[in-house]
N, C-alpha and C positions, 0 to 999 in steps of 0.2 A: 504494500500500500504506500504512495505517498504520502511524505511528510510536511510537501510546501504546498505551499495555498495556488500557486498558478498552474496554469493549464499546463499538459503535458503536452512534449513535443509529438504529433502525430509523428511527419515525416519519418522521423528518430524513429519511433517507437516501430511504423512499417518496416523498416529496413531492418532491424532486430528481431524482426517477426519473421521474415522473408528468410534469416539466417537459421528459424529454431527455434529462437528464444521464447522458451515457455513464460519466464517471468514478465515480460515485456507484453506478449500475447494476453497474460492477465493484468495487467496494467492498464493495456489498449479495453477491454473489454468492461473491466472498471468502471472506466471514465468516458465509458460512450455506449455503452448497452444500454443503460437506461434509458438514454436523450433517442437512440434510434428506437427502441420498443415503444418507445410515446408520440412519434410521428408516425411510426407502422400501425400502431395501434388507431390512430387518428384519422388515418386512412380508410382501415378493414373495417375500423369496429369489430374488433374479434379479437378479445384477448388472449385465446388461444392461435388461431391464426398468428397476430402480434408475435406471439411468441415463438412459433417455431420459424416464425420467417426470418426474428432477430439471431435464432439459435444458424441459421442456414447461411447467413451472410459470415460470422463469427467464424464457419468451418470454412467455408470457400475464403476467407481471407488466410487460416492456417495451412490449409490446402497450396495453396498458392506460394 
């Protein structure tokens, strides 16, 4: 978890993702699953929906 109050660096945090990095990867998801499941979900209206579609983006980003 971070410990400072500013936003993390996506870029960074992509590029560390792209390399493996597990802890990075939860980092990334952290600090942006939520904000993506509340625009998915704002769209669907389906919080289930919302949800697996934010779980689907999360893999194809590790995947990748």
């Amino acid at each position: 978890m971070r410990s400072d109050a500013g936003p993390p660096d996506f870029g960074n945090l992509l590029e560390q993702v792209a390399s493996g990095d597990r802890k990075a990867m939860a980092i990334l998801y952290e600090a942006s699953a939520p904000i993506l499941y509340g625009i998915v979900e704002t769209i669907t209206r389906d919080p289930a929906a919302a949800a697996q579609l934010t779980e689907g983006v999360y893999l194809r980003i590790w995947d990748r």
